[in-house]
C-alpha positions in Angstrom: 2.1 14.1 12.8 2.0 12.2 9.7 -1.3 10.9 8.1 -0.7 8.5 4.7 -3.1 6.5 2.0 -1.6 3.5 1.5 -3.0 2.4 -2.0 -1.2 3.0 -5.2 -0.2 6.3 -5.8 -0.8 7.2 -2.2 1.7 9.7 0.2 2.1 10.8 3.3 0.6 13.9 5.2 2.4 16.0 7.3 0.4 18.0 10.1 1.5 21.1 12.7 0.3 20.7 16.2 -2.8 23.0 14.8 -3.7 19.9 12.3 -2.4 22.8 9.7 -1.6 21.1 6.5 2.6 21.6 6.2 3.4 19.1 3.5 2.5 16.0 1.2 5.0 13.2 0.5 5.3 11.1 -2.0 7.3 8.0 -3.5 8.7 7.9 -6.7 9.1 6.0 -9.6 6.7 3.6 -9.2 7.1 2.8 -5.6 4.2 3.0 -3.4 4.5 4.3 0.5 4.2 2.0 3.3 1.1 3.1 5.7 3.7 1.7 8.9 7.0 3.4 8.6 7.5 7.0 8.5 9.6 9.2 10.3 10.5 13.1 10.6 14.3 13.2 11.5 15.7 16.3 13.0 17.2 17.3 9.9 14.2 18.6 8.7 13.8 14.9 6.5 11.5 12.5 6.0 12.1 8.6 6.5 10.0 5.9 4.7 9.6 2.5 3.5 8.4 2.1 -0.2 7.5 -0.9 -2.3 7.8 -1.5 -6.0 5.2 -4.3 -7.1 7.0 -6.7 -9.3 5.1 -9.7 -11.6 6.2 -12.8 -10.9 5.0 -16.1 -12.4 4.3 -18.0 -8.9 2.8 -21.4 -9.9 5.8 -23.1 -9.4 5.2 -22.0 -5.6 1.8 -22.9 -5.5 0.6 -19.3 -6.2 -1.2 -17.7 -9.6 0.6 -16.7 -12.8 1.6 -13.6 -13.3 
């Protein structure tokens, strides 16, 4: 059963049945984890979806400057 933290620098969690503590996951790189999306495959894997905050100078489209 995976648990995560969300904000930067966060990771996932995985739990045993016994809420035993198996393993902590992290993205790389820069990329931060995405609270939603994870799954354990049968291969023994982990699936996620990470973001990678990028600046952008939004006024043009009615947002804030970078």
């Amino acid at each position: 059963m995976p648990a995560g933290a969300p904000e930067p620098g966060g990771c996932y969690y995985i739990y045993d049945t016994h809420y035993r503590l198996l393993r902590t996951v992290f993205a790389h790189h820069g990329y931060y984890p995405d609270e939603h999306e994870f799954t354990l495959t049968r291969r023994g894997t982990a699936l996620f979806i990470a973001s990678k905050p990028v600046p952008m100078d939004l006024p043009p489209y009615g947002g804030r400057p970078a």
